[in-house]
TIPATOR-623030 format. One line per field, with one value per atom (N, C-alpha, C): atom name; x, y, z. Coordinates in nm, 4 decimals, always signed. Layout:
// TIPATOR-623030
atome = [CA, ...] .
east = [X, ...] .
north = [Y, ...] .
up = [Z, ...] .
END
This chain:
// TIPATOR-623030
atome = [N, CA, C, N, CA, C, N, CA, C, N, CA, C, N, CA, C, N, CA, C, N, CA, C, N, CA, C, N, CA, C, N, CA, C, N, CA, C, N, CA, C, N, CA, C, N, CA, C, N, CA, C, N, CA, C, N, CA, C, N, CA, C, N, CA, C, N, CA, C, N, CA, C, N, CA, C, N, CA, C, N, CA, C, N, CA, C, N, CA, C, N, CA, C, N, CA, C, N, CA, C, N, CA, C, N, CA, C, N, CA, C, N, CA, C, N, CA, C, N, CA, C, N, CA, C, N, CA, C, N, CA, C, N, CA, C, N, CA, C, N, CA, C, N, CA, C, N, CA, C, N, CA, C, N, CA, C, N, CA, C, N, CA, C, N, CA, C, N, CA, C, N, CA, C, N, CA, C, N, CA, C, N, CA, C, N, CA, C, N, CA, C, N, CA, C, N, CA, C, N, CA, C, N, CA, C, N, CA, C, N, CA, C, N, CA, C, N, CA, C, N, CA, C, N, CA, C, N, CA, C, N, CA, C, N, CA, C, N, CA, C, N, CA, C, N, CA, C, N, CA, C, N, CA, C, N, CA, C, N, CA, C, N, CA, C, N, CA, C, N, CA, C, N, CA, C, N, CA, C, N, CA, C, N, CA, C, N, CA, C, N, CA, C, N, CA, C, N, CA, C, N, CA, C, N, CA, C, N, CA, C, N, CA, C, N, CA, C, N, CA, C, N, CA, C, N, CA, C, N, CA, C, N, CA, C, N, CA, C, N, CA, C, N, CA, C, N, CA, C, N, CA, C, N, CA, C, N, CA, C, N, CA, C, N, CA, C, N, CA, C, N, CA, C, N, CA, C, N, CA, C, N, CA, C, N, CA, C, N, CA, C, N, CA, C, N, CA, C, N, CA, C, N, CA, C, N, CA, C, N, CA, C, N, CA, C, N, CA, C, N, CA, C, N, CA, C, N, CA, C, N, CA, C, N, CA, C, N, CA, C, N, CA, C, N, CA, C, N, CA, C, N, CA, C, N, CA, C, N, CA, C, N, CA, C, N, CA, C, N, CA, C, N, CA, C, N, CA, C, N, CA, C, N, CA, C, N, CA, C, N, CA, C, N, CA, C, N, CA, C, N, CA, C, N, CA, C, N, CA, C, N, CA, C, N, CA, C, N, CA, C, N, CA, C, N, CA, C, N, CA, C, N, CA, C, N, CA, C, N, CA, C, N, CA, C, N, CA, C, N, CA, C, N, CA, C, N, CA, C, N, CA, C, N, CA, C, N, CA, C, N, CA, C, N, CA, C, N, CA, C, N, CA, C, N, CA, C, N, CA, C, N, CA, C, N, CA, C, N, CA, C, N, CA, C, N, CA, C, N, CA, C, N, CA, C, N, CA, C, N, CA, C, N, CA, C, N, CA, C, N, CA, C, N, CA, C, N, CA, C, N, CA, C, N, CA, C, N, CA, C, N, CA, C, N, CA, C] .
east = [+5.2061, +5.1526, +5.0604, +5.0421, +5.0276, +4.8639, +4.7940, +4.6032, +4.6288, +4.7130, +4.7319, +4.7366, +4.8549, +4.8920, +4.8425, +4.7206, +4.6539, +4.5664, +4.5635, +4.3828, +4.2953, +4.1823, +4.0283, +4.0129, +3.9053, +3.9022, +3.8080, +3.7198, +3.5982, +3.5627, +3.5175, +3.5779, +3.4605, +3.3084, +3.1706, +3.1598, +3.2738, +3.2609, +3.3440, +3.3045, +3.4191, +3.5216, +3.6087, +3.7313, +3.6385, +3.6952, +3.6665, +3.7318, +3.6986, +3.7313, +3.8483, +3.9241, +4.0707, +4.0916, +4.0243, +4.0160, +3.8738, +3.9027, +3.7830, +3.7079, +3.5410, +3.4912, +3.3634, +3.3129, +3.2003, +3.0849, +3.0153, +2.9122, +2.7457, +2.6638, +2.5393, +2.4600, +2.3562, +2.2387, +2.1373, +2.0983, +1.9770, +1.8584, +1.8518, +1.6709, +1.6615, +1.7734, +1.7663, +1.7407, +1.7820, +1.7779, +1.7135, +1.5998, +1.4728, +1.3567, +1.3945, +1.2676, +1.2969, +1.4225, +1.4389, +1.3344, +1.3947, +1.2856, +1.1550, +1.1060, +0.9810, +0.9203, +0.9684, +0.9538, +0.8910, +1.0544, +1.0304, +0.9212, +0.8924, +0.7875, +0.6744, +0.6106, +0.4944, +0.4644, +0.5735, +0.5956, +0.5495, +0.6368, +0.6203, +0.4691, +0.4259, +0.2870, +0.1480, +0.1603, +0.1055, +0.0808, -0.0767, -0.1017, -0.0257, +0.0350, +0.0894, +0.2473, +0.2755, +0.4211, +0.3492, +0.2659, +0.1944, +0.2045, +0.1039, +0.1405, +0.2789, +0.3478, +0.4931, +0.5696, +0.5302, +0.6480, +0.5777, +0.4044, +0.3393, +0.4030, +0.3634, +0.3817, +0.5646, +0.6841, +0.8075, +0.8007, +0.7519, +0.7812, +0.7228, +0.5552, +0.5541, +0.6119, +0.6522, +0.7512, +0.8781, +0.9473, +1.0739, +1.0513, +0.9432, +0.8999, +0.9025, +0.7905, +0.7827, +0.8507, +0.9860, +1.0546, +1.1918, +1.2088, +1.2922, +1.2203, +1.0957, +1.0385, +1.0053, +0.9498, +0.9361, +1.0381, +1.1246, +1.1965, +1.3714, +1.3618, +1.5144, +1.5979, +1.6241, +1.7437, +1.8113, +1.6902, +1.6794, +1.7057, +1.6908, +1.7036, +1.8258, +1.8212, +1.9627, +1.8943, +1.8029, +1.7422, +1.6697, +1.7079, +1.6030, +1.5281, +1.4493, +1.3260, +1.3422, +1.4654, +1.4254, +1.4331, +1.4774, +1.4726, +1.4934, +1.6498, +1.7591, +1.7453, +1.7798, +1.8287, +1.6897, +1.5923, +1.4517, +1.3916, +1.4597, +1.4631, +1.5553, +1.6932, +1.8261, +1.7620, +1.6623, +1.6208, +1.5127, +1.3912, +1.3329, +1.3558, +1.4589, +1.5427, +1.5913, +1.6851, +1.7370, +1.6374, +1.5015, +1.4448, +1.3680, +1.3505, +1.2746, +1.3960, +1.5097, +1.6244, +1.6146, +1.6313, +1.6034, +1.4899, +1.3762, +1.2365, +1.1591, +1.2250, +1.2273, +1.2244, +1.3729, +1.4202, +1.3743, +1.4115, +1.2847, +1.1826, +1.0877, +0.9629, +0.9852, +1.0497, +1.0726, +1.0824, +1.2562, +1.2809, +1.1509, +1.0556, +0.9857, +0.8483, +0.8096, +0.7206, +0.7745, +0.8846, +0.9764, +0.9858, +1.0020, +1.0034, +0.8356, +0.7943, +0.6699, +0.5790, +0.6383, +0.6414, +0.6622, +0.7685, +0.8241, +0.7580, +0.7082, +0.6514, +0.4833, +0.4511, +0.2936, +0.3695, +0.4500, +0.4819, +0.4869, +0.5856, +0.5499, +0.4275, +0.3748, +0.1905, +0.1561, +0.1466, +0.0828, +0.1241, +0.2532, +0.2896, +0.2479, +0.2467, +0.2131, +0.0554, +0.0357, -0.1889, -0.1893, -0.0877, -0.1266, -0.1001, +0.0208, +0.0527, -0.0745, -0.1053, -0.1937, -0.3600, -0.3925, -0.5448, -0.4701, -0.3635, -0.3525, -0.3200, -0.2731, -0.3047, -0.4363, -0.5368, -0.6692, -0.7180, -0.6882, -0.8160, -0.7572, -0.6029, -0.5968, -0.6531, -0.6224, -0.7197, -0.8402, -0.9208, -1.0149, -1.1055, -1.0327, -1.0314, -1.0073, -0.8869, -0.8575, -1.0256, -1.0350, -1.1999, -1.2739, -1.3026, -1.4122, -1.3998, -1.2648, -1.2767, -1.3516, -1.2398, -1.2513, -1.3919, -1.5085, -1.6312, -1.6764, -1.6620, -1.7365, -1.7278, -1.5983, -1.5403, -1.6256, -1.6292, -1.7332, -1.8360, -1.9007, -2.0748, -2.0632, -1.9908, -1.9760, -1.9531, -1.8700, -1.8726, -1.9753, -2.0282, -2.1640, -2.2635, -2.3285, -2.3755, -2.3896, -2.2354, -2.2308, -2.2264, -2.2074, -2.2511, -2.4007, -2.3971, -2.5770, -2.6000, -2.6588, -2.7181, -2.8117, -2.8177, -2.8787, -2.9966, -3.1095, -3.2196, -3.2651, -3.1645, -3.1658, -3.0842, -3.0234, -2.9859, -3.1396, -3.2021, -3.3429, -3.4493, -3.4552, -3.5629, -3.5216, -3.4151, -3.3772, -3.4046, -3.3645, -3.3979, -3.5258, -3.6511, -3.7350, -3.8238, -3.7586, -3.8136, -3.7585, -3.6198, -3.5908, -3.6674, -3.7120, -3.7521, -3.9268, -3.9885, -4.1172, -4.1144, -4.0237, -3.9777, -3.9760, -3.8941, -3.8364, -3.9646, -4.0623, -4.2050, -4.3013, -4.3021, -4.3921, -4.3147, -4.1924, -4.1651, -4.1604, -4.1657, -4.1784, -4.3167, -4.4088, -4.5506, -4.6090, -4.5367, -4.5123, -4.4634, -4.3420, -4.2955, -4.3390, -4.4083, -4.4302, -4.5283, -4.6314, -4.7202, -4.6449, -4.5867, -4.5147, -4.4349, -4.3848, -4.3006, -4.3411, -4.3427, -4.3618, -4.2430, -4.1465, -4.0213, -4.0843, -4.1516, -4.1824, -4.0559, -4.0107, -3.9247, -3.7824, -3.7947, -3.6035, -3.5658, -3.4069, -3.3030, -3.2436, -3.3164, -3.1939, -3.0760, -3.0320, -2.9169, -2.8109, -2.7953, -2.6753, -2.7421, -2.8502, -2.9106, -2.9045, -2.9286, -2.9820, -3.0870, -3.1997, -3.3184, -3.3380, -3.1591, -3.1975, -3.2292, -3.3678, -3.4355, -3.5079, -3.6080, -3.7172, -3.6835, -3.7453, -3.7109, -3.7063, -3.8348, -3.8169, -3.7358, -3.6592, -3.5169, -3.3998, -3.4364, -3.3228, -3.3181, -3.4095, -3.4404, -3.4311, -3.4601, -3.3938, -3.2371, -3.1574, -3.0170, -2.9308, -3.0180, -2.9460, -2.8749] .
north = [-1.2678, -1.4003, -1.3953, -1.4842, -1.5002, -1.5647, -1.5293, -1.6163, -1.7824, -1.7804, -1.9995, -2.0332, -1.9484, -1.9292, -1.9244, -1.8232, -1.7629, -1.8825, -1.8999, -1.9867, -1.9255, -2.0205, -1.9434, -1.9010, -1.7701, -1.7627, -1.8531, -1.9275, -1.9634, -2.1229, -2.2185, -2.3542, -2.3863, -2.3019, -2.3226, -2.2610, -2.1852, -2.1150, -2.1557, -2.2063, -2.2914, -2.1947, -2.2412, -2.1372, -2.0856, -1.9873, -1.9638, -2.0229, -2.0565, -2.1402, -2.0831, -2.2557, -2.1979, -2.1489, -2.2226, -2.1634, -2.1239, -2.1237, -2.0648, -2.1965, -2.2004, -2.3192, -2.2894, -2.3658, -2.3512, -2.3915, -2.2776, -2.3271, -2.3393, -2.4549, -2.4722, -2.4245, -2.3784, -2.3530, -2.4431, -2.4844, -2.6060, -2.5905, -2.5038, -2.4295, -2.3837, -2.2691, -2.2046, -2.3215, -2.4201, -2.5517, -2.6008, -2.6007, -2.6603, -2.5987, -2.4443, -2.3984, -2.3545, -2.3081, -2.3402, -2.4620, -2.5965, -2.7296, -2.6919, -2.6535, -2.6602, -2.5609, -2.4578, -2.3465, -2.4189, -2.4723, -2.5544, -2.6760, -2.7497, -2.8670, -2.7474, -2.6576, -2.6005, -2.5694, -2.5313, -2.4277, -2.5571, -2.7113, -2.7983, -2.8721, -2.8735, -2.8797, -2.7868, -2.7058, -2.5921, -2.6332, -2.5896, -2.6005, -2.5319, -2.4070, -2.2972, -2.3949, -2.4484, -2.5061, -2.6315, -2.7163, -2.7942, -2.7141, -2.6242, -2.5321, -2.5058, -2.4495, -2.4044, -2.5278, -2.7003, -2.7401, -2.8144, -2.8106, -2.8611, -2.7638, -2.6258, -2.5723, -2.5532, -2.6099, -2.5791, -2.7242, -2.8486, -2.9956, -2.9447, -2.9038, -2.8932, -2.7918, -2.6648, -2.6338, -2.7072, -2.7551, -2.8369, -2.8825, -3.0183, -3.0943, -3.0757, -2.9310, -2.9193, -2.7914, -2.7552, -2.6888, -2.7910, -2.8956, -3.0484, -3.0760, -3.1435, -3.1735, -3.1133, -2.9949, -2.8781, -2.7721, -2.7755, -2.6384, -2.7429, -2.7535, -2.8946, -2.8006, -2.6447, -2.5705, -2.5807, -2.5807, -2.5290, -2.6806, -2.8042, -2.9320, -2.9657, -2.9274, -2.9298, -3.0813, -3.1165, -3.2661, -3.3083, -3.4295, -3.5010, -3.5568, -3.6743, -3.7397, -3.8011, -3.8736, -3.9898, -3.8677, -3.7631, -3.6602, -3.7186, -3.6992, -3.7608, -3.6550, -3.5640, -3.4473, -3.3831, -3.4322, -3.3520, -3.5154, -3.6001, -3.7271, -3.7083, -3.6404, -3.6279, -3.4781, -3.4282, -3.2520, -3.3310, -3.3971, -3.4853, -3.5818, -3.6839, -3.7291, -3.6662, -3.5636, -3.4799, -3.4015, -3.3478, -3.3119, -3.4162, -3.5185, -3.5895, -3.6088, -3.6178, -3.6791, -3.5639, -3.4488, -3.3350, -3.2958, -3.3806, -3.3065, -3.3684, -3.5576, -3.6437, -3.6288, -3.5995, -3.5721, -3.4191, -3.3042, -3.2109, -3.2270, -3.2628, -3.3059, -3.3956, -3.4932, -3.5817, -3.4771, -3.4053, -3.3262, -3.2248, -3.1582, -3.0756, -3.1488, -3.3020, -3.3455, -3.4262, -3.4050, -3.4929, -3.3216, -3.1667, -3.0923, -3.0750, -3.0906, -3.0937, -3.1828, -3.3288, -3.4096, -3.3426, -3.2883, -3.2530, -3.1588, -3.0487, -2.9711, -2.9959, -3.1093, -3.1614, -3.2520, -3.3241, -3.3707, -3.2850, -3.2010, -3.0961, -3.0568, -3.0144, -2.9229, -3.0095, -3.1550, -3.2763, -3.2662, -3.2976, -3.2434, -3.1351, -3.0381, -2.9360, -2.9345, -2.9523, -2.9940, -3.0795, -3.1873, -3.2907, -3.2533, -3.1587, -3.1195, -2.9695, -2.9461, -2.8332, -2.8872, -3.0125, -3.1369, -3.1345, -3.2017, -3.2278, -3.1594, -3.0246, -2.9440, -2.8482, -2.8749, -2.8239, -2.9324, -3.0264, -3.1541, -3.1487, -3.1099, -3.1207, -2.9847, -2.8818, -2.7603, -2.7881, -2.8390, -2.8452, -2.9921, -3.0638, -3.1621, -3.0988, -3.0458, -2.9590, -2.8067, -2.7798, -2.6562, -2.7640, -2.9128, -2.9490, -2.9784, -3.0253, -3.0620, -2.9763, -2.8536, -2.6719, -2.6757, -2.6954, -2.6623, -2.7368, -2.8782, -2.9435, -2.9368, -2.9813, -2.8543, -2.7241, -2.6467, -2.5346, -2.5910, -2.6092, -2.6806, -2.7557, -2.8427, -2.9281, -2.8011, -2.7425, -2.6308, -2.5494, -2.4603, -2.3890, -2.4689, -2.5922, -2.6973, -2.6860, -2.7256, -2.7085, -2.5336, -2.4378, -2.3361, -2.2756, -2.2391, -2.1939, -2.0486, -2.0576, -1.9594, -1.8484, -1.7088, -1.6426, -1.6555, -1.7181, -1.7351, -1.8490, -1.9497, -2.0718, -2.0054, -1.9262, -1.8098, -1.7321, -1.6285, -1.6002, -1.6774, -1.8268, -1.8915, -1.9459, -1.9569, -2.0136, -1.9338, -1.8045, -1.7026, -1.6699, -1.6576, -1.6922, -1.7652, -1.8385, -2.0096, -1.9537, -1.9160, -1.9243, -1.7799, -1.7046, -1.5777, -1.6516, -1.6874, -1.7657, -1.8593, -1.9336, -2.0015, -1.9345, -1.7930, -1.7372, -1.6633, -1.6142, -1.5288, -1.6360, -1.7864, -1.8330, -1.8934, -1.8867, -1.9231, -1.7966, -1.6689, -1.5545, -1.5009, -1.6066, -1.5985, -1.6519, -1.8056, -1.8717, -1.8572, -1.7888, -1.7304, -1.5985, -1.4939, -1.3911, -1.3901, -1.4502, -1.5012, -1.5062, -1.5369, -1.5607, -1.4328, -1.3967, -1.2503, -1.1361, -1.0078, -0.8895, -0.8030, -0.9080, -0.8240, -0.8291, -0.9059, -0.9893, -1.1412, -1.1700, -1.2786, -1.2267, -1.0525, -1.0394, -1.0292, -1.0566, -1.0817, -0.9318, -0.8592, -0.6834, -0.7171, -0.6375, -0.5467, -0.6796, -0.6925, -0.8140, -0.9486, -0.9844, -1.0955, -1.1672, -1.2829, -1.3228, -1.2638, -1.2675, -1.2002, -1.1062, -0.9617, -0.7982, -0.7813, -0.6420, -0.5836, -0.7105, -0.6237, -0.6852, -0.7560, -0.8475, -0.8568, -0.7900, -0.6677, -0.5722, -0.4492, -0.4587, -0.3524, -0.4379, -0.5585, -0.6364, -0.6435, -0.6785, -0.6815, -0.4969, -0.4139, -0.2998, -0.2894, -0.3143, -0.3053, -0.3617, -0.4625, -0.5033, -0.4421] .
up = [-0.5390, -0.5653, -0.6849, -0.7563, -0.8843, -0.8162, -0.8893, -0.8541, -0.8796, -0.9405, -0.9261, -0.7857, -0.7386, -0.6184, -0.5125, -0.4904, -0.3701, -0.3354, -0.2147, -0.1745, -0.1928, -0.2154, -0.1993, -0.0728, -0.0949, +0.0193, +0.1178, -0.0192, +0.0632, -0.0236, +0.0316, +0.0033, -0.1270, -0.0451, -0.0940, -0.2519, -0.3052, -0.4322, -0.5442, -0.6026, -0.7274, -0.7778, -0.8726, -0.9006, -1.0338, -1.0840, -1.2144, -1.3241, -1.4433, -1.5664, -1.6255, -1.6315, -1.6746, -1.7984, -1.9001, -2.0210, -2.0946, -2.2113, -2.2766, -2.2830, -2.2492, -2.2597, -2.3001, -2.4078, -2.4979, -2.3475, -2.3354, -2.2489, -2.2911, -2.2461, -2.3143, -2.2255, -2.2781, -2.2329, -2.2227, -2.1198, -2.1580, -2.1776, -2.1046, -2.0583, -2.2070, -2.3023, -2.4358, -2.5169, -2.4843, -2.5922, -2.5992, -2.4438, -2.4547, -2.4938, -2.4729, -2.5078, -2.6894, -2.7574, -2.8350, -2.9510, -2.8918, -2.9456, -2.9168, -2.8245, -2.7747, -2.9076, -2.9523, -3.0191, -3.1755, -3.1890, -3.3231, -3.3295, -3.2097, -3.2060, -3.2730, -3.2073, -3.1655, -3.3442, -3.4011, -3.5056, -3.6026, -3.6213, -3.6936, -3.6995, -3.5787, -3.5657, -3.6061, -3.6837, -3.7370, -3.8779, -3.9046, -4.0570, -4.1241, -4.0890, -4.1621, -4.2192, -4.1213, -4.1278, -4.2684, -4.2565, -4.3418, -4.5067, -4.5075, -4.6043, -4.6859, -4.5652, -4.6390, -4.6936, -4.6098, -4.6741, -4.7993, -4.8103, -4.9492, -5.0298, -5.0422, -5.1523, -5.2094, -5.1036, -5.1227, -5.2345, -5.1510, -5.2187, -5.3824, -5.3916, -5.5058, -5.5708, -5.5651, -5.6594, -5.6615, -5.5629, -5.6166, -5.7026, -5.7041, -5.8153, -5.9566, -5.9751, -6.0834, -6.1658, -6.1070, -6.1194, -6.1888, -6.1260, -6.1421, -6.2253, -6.2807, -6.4233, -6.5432, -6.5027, -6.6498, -6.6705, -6.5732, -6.6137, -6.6583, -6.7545, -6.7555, -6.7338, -6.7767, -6.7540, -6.6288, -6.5224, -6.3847, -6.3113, -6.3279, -6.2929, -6.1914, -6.0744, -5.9793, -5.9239, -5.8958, -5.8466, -5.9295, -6.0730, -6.1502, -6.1238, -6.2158, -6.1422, -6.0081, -5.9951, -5.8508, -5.7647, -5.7471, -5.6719, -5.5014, -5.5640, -5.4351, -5.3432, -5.3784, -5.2857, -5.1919, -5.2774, -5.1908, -5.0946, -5.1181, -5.0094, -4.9130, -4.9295, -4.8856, -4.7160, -4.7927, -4.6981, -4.6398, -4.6811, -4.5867, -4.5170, -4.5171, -4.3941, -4.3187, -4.3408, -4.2461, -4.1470, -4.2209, -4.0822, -4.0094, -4.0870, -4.0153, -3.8613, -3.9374, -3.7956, -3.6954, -3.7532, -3.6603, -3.6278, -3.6468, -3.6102, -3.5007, -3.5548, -3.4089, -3.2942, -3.2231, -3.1221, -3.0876, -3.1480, -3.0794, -3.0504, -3.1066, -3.0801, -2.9427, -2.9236, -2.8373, -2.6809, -2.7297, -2.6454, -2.5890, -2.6702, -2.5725, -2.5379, -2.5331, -2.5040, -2.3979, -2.3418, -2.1721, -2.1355, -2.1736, -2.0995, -2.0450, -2.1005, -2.0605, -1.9902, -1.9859, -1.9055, -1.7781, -1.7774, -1.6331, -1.5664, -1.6342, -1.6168, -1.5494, -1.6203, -1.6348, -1.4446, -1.4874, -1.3249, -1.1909, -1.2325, -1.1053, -1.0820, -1.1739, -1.1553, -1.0569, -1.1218, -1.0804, -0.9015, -0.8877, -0.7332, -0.6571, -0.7241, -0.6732, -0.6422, -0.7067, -0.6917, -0.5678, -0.5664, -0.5124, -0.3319, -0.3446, -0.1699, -0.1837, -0.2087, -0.2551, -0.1500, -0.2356, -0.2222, -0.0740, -0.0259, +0.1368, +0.1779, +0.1574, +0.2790, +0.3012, +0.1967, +0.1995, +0.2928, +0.2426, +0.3369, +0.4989, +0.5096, +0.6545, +0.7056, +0.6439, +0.6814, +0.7105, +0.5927, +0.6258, +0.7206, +0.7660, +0.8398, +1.0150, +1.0431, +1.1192, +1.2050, +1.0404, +1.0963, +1.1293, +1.0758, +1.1216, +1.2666, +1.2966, +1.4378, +1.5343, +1.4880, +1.5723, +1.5682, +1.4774, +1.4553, +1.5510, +1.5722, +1.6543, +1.8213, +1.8465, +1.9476, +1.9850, +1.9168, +1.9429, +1.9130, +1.8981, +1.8916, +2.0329, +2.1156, +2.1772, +2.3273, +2.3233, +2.4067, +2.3958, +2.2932, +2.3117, +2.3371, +2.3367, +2.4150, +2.5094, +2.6304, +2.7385, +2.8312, +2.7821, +2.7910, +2.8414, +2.9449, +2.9514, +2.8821, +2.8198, +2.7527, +2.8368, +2.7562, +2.8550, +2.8369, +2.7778, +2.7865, +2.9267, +2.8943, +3.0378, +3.1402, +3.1543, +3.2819, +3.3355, +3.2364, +3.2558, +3.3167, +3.2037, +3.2764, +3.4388, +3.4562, +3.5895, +3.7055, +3.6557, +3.7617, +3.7861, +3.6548, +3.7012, +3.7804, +3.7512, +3.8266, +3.9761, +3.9927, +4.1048, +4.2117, +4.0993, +4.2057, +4.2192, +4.1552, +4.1750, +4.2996, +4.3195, +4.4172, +4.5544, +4.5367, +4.6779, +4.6382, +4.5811, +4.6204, +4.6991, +4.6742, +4.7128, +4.8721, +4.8754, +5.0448, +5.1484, +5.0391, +5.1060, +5.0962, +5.0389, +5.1152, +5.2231, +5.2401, +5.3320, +5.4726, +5.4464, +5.5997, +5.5967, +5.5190, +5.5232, +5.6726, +5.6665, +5.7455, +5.9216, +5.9086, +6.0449, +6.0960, +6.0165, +6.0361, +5.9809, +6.0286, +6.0041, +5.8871, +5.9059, +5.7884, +5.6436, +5.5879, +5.5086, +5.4573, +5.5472, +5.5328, +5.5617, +5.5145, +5.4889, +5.6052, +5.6269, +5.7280, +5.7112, +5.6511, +5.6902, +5.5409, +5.5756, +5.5241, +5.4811, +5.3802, +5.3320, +5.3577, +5.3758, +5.3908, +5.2613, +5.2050, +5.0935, +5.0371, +5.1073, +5.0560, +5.0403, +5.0383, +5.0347, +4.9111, +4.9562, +4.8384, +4.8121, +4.7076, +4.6489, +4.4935, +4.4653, +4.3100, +4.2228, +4.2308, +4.1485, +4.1198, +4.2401, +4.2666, +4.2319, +4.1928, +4.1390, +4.0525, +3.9382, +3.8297, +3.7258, +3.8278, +3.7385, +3.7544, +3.8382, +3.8562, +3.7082, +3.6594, +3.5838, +3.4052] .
END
């Protein structure tokens, strides 16, 4: 079977080119122009084409041997139209690539700004959230003072019933009141 012949194997892959076909480069063409804008915009470029105009000139007026363009000096009008036609549209061309370029950034900054602000919209919540929970949290200083408070409490009802009973208040072995505070207070 001849390759005209055969199927693809695969639907997603184009055939290859039947004949010879002049192919362009666009990206080469743009950065190409872009090259030449940058280059035409340059004093240096200023320079080269003053000092080319004035020798044409006076190469066309004092030198008569040498005279390929006389006074109306067609032909040096004939090379400045022509680039102007070609200097146009480059110029044109790499100030829309750069458009595009300046557009994307622009996009790109712009999903860049919202997903910082939801980040950072997002921590503030989380922050407050935690502030709002460590809040409700007792701390171990208000754990301390409580227990203080609360062993001040059980010293002064265990001065109270001390009086009445010989244990000093305690119920024995696994009671609430086993041990002393101060055998409690080193355990820790």
């Amino acid at each position: 079977m001849t390759e005209k012949n055969q199927p693809r194997s695969r639907l997603d892959t184009p055939r290859g080119s039947r004949g010879l076909r002049w192919q362009f480069d666009v990206e080469a063409a743009g950065r190409a122009s872009e090259s030449i804008a940058r280059f035409l915009g340059t004093g240096r470029y200023l320079l080269i084409q003053t000092v080319i105009v004035v020798v044409w000139i006076l190469l066309n007026v004092f030198a008569v041997r040498l005279q390929w363009d006389p006074y109306p000096f067609i032909l040096l009008n004939l090379a400045f139209s022509t680039q102007a036609a070609y200097a146009a549209p480059l110029i044109l061309l790499a100030q829309n690539r750069q458009e595009n370029r300046d557009r994307v950034s622009l996009e790109e900054d712009r999903s860049r700004a919202a997903q910082t602000k939801a980040d950072t919209e997002f921590l503030a919540r989380e922050l407050a959230a935690l502030r709002i929970a460590i809040g409700e949290v007792a701390t171990r200083d208000y754990l301390r003072r409580e227990l203080d408070d609360l062993r001040t409490e059980l010293a002064a009802l265990q001065r109270l019933d001390g009086g009445d009973r010989g244990d000093g208040g305690y119920r024995g072995e696994g009671g609430p009141g086993h041990g002393s505070a101060k055998s409690r207070s080193s355990r820790k």
